[in-house]
Each structure stands twice: as C-alpha cells, then as structure tokens.
VOPAGU-2260 file (C-alpha; in pm, 1 decimal, decimal comma):
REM VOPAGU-2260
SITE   aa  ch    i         X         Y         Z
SITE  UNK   A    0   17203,7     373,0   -2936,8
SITE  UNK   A    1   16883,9     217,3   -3143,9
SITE  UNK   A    2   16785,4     379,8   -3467,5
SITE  UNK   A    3   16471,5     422,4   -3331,3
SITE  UNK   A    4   16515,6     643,9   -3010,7
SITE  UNK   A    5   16585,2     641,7   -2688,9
SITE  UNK   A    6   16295,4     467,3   -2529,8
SITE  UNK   A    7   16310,3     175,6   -2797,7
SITE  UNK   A    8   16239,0    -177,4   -2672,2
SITE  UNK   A    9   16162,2    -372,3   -3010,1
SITE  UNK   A   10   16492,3    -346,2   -3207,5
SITE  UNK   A   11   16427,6    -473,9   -3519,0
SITE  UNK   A   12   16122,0    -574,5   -3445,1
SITE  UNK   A   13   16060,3    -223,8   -3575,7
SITE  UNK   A   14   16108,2    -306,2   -3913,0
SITE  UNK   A   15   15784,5    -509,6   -3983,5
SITE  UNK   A   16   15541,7    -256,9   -4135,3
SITE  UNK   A   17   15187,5    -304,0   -4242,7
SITE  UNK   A   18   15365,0    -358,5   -4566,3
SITE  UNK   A   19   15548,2    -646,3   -4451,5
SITE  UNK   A   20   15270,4    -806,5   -4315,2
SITE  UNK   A   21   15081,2    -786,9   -4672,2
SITE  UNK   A   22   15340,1    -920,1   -4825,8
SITE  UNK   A   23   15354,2   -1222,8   -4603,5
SITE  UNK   A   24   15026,8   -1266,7   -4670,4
SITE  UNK   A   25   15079,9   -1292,5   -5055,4
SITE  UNK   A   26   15330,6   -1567,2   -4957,6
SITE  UNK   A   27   15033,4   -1807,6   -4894,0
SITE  UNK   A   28   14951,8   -1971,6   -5208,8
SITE  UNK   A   29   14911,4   -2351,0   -5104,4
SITE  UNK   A   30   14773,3   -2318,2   -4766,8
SITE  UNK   A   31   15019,6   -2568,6   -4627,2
SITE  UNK   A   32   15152,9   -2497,6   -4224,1
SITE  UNK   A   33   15461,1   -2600,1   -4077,3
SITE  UNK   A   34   15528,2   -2626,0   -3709,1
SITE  UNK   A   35   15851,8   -2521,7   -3642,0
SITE  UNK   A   36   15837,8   -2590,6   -3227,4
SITE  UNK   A   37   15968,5   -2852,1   -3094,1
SITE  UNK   A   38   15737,6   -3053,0   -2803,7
SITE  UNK   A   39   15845,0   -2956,8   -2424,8
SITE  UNK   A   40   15939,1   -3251,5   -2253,6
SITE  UNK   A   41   16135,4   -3431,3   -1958,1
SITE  UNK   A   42   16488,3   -3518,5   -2124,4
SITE  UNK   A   43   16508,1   -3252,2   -2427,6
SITE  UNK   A   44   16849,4   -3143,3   -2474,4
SITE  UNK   A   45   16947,1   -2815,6   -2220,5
SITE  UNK   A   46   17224,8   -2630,0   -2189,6
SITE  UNK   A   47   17434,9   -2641,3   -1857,6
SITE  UNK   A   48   17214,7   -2655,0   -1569,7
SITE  UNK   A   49   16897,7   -2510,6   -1724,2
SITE  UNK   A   50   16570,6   -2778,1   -1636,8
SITE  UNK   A   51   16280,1   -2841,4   -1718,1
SITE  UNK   A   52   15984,4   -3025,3   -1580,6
SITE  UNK   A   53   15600,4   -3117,0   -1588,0
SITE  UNK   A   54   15390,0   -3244,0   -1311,6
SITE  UNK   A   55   14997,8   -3344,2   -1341,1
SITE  UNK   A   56   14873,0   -3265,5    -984,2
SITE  UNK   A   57   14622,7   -3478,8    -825,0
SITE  UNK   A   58   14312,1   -3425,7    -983,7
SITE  UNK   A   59   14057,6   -3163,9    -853,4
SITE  UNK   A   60   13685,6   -3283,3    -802,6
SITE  UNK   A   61   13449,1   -3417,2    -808,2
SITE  UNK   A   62   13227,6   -3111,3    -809,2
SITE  UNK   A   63   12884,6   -3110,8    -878,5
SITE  UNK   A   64   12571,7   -3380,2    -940,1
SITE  UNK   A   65   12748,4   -3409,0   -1325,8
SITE  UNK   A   66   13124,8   -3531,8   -1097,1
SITE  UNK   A   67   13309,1   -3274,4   -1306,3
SITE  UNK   A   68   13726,0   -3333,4   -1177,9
SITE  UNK   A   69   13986,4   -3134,1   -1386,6
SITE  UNK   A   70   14363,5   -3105,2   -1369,0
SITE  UNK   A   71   14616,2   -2867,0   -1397,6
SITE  UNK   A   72   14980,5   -2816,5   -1446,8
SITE  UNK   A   73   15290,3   -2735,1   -1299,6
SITE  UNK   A   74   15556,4   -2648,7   -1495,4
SITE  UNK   A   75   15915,8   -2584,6   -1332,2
SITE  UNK   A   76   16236,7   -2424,5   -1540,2
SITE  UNK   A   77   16372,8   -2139,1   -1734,5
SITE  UNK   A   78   16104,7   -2114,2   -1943,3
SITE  UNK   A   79   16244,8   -1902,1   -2211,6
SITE  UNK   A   80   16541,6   -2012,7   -2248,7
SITE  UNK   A   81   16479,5   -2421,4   -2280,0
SITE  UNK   A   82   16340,7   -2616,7   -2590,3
SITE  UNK   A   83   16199,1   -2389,3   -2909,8
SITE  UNK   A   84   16344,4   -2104,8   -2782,0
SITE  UNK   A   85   16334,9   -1689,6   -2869,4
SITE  UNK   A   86   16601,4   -1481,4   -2751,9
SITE  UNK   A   87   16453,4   -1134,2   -2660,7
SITE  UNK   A   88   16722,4    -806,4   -2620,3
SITE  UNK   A   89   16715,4    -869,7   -2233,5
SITE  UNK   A   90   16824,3   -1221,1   -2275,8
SITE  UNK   A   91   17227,9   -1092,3   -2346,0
SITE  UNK   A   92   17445,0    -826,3   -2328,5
SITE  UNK   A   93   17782,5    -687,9   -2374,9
SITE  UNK   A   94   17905,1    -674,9   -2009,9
SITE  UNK   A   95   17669,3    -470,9   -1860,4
SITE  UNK   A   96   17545,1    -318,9   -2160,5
SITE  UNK   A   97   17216,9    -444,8   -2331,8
SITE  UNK   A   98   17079,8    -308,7   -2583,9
SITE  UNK   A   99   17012,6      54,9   -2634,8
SITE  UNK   A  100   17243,5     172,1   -2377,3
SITE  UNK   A  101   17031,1       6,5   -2079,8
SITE  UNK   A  102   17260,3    -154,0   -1794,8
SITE  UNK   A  103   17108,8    -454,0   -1670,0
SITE  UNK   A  104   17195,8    -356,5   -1272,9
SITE  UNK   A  105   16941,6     -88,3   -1310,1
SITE  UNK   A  106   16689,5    -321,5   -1494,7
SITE  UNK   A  107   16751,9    -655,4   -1415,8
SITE  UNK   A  108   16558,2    -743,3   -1096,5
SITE  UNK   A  109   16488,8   -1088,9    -927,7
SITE  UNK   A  110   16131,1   -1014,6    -997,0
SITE  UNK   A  111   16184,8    -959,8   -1370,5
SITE  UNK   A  112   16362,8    -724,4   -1619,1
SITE  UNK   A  113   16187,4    -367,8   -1653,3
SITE  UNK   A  114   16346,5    -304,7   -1924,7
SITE  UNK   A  115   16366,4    -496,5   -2247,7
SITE  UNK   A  116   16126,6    -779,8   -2141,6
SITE  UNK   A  117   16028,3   -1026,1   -2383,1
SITE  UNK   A  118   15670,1    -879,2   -2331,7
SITE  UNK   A  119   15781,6    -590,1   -2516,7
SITE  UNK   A  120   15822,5    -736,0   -2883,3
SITE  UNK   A  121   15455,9    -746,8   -3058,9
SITE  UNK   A  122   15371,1   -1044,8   -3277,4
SITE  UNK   A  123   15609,0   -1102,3   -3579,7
SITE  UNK   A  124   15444,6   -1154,0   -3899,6
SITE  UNK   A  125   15696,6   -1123,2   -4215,1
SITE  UNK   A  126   15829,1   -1296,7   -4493,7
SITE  UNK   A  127   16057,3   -1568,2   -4408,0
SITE  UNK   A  128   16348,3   -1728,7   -4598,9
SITE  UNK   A  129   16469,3   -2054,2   -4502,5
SITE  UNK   A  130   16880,3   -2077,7   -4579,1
SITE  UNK   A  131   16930,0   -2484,3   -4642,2
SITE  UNK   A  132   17289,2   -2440,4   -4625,1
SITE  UNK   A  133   17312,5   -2834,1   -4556,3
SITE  UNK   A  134   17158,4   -2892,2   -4931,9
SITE  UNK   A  135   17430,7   -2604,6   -5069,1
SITE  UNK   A  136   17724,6   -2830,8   -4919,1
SITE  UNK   A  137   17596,8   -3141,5   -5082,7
SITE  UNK   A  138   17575,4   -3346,4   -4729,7
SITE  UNK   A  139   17235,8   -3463,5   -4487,3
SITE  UNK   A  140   17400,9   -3284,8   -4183,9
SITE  UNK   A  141   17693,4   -3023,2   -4147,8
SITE  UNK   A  142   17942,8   -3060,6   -3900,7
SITE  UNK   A  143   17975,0   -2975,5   -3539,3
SITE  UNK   A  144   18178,5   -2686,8   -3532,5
SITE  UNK   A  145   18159,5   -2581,6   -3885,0
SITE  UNK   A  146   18132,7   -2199,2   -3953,2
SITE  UNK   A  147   17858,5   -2079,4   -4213,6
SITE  UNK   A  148   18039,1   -1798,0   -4413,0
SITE  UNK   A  149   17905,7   -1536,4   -4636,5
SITE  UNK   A  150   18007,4   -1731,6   -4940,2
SITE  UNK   A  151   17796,1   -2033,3   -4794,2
SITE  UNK   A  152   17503,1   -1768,0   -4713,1
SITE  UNK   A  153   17523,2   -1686,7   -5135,2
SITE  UNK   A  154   17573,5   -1977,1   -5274,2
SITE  UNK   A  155   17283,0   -2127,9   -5065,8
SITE  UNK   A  156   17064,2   -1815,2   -5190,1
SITE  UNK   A  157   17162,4   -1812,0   -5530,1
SITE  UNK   A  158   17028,5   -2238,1   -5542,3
SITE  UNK   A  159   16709,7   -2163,5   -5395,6
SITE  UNK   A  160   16712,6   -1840,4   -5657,4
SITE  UNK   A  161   16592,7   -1614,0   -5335,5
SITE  UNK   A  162   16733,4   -1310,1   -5146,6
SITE  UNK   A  163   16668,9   -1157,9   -4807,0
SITE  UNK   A  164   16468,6    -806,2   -4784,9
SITE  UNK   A  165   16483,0    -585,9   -4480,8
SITE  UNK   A  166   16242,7    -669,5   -4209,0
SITE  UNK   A  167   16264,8   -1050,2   -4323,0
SITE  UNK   A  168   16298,5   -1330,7   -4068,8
SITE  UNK   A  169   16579,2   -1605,6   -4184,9
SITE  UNK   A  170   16593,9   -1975,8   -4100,2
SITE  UNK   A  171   16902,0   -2204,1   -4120,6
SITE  UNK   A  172   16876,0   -2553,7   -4186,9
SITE  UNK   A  173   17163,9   -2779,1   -4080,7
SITE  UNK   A  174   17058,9   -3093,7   -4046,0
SITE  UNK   A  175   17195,4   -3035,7   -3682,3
SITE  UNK   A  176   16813,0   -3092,6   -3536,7
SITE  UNK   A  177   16804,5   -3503,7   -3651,8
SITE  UNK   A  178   17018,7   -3550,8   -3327,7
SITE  UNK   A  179   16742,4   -3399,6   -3104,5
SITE  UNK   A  180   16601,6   -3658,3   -2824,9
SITE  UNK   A  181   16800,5   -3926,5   -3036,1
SITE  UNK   A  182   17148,1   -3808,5   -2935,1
SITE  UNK   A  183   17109,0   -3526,5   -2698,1
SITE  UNK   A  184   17480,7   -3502,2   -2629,2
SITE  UNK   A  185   17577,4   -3496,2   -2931,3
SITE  UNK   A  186   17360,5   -3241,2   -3000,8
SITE  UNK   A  187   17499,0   -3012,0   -2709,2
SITE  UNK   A  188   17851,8   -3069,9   -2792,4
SITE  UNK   A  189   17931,6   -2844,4   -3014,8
SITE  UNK   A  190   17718,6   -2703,4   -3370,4
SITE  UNK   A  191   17735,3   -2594,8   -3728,6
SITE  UNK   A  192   17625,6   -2206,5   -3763,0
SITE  UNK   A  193   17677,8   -1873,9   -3837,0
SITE  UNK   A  194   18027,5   -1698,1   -3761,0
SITE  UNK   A  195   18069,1   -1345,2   -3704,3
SITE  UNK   A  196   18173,8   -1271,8   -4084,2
SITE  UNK   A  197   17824,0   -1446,7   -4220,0
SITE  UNK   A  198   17618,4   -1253,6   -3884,7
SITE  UNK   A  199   17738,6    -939,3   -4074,1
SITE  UNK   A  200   17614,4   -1030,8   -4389,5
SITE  UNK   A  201   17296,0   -1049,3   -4201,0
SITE  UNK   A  202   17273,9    -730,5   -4040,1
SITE  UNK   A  203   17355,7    -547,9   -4352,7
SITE  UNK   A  204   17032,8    -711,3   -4463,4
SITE  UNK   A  205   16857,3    -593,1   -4178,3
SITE  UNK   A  206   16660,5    -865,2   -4066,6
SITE  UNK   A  207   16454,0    -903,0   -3767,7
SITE  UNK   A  208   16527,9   -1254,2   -3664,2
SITE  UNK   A  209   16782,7   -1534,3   -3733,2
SITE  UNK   A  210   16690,8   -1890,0   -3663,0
SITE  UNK   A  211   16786,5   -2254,4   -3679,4
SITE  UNK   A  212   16750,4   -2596,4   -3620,5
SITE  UNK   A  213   17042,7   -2625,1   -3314,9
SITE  UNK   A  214   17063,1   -2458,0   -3014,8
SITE  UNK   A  215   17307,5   -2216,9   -3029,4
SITE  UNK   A  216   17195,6   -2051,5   -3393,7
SITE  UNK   A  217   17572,5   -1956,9   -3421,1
SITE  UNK   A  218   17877,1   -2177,4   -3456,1
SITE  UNK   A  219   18039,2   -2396,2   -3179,8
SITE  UNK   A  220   18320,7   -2400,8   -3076,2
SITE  UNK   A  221   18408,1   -2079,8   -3225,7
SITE  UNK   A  222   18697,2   -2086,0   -3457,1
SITE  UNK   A  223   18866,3   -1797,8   -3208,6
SITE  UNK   A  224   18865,4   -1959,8   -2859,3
SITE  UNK   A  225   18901,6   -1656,7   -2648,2
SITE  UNK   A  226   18539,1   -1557,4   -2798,8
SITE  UNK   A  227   18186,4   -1651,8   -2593,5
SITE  UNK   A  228   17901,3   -1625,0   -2838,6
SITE  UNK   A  229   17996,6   -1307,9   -3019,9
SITE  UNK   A  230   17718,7   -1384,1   -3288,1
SITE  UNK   A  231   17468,7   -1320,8   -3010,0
SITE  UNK   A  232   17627,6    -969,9   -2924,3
SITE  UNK   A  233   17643,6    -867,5   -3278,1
SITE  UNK   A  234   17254,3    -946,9   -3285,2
SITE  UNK   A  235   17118,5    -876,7   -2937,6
SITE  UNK   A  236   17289,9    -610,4   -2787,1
SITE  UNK   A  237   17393,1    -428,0   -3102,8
SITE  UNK   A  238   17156,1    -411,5   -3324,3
SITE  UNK   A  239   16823,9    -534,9   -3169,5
SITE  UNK   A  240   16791,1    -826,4   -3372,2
SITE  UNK   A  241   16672,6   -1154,3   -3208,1
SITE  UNK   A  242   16775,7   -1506,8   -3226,7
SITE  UNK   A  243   16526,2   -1846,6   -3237,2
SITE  UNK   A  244   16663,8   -2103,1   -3143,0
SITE  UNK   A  245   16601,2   -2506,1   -3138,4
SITE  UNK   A  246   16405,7   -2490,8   -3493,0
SITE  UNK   A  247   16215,3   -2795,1   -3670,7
SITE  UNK   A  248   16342,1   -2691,9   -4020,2
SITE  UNK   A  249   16334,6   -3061,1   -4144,5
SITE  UNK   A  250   15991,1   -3031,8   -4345,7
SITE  UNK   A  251   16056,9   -2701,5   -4473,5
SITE  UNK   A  252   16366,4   -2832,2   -4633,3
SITE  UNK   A  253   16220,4   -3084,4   -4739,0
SITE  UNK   A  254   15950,3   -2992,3   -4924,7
SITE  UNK   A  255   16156,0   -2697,2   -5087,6
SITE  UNK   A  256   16014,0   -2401,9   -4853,0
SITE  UNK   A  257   16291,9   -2123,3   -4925,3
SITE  UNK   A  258   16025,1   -1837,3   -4867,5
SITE  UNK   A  259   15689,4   -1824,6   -4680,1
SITE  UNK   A  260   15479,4   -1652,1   -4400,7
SITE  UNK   A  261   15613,8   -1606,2   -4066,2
SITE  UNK   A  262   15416,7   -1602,8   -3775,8
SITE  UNK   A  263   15494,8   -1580,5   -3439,4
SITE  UNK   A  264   15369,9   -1419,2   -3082,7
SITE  UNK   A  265   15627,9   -1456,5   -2780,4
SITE  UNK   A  266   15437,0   -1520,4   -2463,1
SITE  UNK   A  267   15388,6   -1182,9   -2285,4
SITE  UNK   A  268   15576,2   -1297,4   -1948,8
SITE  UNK   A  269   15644,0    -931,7   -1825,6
SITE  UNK   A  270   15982,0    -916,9   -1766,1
SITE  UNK   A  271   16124,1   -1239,1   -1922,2
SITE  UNK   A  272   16453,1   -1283,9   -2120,0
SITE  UNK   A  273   16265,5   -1481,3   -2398,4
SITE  UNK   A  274   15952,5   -1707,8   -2467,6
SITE  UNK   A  275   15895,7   -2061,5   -2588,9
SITE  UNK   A  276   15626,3   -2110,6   -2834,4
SITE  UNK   A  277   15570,4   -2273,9   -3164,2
SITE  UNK   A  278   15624,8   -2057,3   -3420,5
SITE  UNK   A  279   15481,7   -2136,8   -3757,1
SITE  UNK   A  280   15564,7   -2114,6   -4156,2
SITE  UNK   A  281   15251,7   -2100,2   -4378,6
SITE  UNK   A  282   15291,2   -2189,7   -4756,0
C-alpha cells in the first residue's frame, strides 16, 4: 500500500513540496546547464529486441505563391523505454503486482495502462546529488558487474562533503556511459551499479529518483543469479520511487557538480510505462 492512499499514482513523486522546489532554486548560483539526455538515434545501444527508428517522409509542398514545403517525422519503437530513459511505476512489477496494490491484468491494456501511466507523475523539480562513485574508487570507469554498496554510497558522500535529503533526486556516475555508441556491446553486457543492500540505503533516504550513466541503474549480473532486477522492485513496485536511466553524467563529474537543480517533465503519453526526454542539472 502507498503512504499516500489508495488512489496514489505519483509514489515518491509526492515528496517534492513547494519547499523543495525553493530550495532547488537556491542551488543556482553560476547559471551553468547540463544536459543529461543522450541524442536518439539509429544504432544507440537497446536492450533485447527493443528498436528504434527515424524516418524524414517525403517532403510536403509546395503550398502557396511563397512555395512553403515542410517535413515531418516518423518515429517507430518503445519510446519510453529506449535511449535517456525514465522508468514510471507502470513500467515493472512484482508478478502481477505494481505498485500500490494495482494488478496489471486489470490495468494493463494494448491501448495503454489506466493505471500508473507515465502521464501521471507532474514535473520533477528538486535538489539533486550526483554520487561519483567512480572518483571514490580511484579508477576512470568501474567494472561491469561491480556492486555499489552502502560503504561505497558513504565514502563517495563523505568526499564530495554532501548528503541526500528526502525528496532529493540522486545520480550515479560510473564512468559506464564512455562506452555509449563507441562500444555498444560492451555497454549492454553487463554494468557497475547499485545492489539491493546500497538500494536500501536509498530508500531510507527517501528519494524520489535514482539515476545513472548505464542502462540498467542497478548492477549486472547480479551477484545472486537466481535474481532478475530486484533493485527495480525495491524502487518501482515497492516504494514508488523511479529509476532514469542511460544518464550523461560525464560533465557533471567533471566539473565537480555533487549538488544542483533538477529539472525534469516526462512526456505526458497517457498510458505509457515511461518517457524519454532530456532532463537537465542547472548550477
């Protein structure tokens, strides 16, 4: 059951007050924005038989004395769950279960969800606090397959001097994102991240979001081999808490950006499991 009633469709999306917003807003001292989307394009890196594609139909025209001809687009795929990618709480469930109690065969339809569609989460303004845990262990890049733990979470904190507030966003840099369109399957092999013992760390924080620069967020292989993506069931289905995925954390790291502004507006696609988009960090 959510904390906040029966008909909840938000999760922790809840948790950004007015006064959250405000505060992200004091965050923005040097007026310096990071995109943190990746470009959609032919031959990005996909999981199993998820596509994507872009065609430029003929153009239309020429209308008028002035010749006007435009174009348009046609875009083919799962369009939430491909590239810069949010997770909403229809996106994953526990069996049957989703979040809040819903079962997704009274919900999920071929037409969309109607229940717990991506449509459903508001804009997300907050303070966000990027985790370099790649700087903490000394190294460019972590390892595919290696398991953040709550120890790595700290010690990663305590070097940047920050902490995590409730109704924060996090980011986790890797490193993991270098091998994007340069070694795709590499890339979709396996990936550092988060196991279940630094997810609960997380949820005792109670943050809205978790994000970071590979595309699973959480660590594969996991270190338990009869588990599929328990990370994402800690966070989706149990306590409303969503997942970005496919992150450009480079510059952020980089330049030292541990804590700044958070913005981001998931596409209202009624009925979707999640939204592309390009969310951004302001400084």
């Amino acid at each position: 059951p959510s904390r906040w009633g029966a008909a909840d469709q938000r999760g922790a999306a809840n948790r950004i007050t007015p006064a959250k917003v405000l505060e992200a807003r004091n965050l923005i001292t040097r007026g310096t924005v990071y995109q943190l989307g990746h470009a959609y394009e032919n031959g990005m890196p996909m999981v199993g038989t998820r596509h994507f594609s872009l065609r430029i139909p003929q153009g239309i025209g020429p209308q008028g004395s002035n010749n006007m001809v435009y174009h348009d687009e046609l875009v083919s795929g799962e369009l939430g769950q491909v590239g810069t990618q949010f997770d909403g709480l229809g996106h994953l469930g526990i069996g049957d279960l989703f979040y809040n109690g819903h079962n997704r065969r009274q919900f999920a339809t071929a037409d969309g969800l109607t229940k717990l569609g991506v449509e459903n989460v508001g804009a997300i303004v907050t303070r966000g606090v990027l985790v370099d845990v790649a700087a903490y262990k000394g190294v460019s890049q972590l390892q595919g397959g290696y398991e953040i733990t709550p120890d790595d979470l700290r010690g990663a904190l305590a070097r940047e001097k920050m902490d995590i507030h409730s109704g924060d966003i996090v980011l986790l840099h890797t490193g993991w994102g270098s091998l994007w369109m340069k070694d795709n399957k590499k890339f979709g092999d396996s990936a550092p991240g988060i196991g279940l013992a630094a997810a609960r760390f997380l949820v005792e924080r109670e943050v809205v979001m978790v994000g970071a620069d590979t595309w699973s967020m959480e660590v594969v292989p996991n270190p338990d081999a009869s588990l599929a993506f328990p990370v994402h069931q800690l966070f989706i289905p149990r306590n409303g808490i969503y997942i970005f995925e496919n992150l450009v954390t480079e510059d952020l790291a980089r330049d030292g950006g541990y804590e700044f502004a958070f913005l981001f507006a998931p596409l209202k696609l009624k009925g979707a499991t999640g939204s592309p988009g390009n969310p951004l960090a302001i400084r």
